[in-house]
N, C-alpha and C positions, 0 to 999 in steps of 0.2 A: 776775560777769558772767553776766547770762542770754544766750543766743543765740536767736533763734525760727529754726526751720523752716517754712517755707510750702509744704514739695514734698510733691505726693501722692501717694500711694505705692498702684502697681496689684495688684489681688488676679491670682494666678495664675490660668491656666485660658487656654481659648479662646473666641474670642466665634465667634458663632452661622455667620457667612460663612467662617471661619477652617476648622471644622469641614465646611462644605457643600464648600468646597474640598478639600478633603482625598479626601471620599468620592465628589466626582467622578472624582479624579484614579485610586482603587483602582478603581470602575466599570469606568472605562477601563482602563487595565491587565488586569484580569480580561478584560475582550471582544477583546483583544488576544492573551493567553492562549489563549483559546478559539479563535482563530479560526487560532494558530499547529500547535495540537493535533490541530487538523481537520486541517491540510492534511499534517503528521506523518504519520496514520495513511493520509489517504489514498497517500501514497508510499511507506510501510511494503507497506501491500496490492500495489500498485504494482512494486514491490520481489521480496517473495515470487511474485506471478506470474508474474514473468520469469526467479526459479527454478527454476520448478515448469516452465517450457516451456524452462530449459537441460537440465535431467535426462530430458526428453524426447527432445530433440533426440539428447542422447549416446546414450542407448538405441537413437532412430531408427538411426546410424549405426552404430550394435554390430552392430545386428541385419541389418542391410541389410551389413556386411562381412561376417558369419557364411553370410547367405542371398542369393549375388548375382543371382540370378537373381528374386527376389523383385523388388516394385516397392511405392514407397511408395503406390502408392493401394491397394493390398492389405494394410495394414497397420492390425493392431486393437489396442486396448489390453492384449487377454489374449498377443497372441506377445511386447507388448514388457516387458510386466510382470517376467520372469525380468533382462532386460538393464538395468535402471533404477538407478542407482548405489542404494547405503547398501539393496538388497533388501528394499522393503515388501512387506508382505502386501496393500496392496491400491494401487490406482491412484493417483495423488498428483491432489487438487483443489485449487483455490485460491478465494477467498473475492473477491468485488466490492466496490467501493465503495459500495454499494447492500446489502451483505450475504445476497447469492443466491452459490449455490456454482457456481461453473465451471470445465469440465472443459477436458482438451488434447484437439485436434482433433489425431490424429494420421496422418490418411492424408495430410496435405500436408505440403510441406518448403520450409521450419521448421512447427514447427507455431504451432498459434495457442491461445487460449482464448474457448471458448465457451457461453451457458449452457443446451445441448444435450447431456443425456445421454449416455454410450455412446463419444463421440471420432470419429465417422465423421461428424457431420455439425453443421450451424448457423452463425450469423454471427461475426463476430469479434466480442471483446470488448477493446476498447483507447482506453478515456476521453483515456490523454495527446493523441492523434490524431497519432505517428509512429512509423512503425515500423522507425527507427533510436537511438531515447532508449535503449532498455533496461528503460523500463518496460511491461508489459503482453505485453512481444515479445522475443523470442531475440534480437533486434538485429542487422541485415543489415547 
């Protein structure tokens, strides 16, 4: 007995739409990706600058229980420098979302960051826009 087969049988592989799909679907993904990376580092940044104005802050009050008769608006980076935890050699900055370097504003309390040299003077620098998150601010 012969038998015939009529079925026809598909070569492997993907057809042309099969393929366009796929590499939409990685496009996205990837921009997805990216867009999660960004906003990472931005809160990373974020993050470290509202460290860099806790260790401020502590030294502020070191220094200010050590000196009570002092007042924070007499207060410069070089007297707090000795009181600032973990004793750097030099003033602790923090880095912008923007990647301009900014310094603590140290004659007010809490302090702030600014991208004004020196610590005595310039605008605040604080993209979240509050200054209870934690980020960009000692948190009130």
């Amino acid at each position: 007995m012969k038998s015939s087969s009529t079925s026809t049988t598909r070569c492997g592989g993907f057809t042309l739409i099969e393929m366009s799909i796929v590499i939409c679907i990685l496009i996205a993904l990837m921009g997805v990706g990216m867009s999660v990376s960004g906003s990472a580092r931005t809160w990373k940044n974020g993050r470290a600058g509202s460290e860099t104005l806790r260790s401020v802050y502590s030294a502020q009050r070191a220094y200010l229980a050590d000196h009570p008769t002092a007042t924070v608006a007499s207060l410069t980076q070089a007297l707090l420098l000795p009181y600032l935890p973990s004793g750097p050699a030099a003033f602790p900055t923090s880095t912008s979302n923007e990647n301009t370097v900014l310094h603590a504003r140290v004659n007010v309390s809490p302090p702030y960051l600014t991208a004004t040299a020196g610590g005595t003077s310039g605008a605040r620098y604080d993209p979240s826009g509050s200054n209870t998150d934690s980020l960009w601010d000692v948190g009130e």
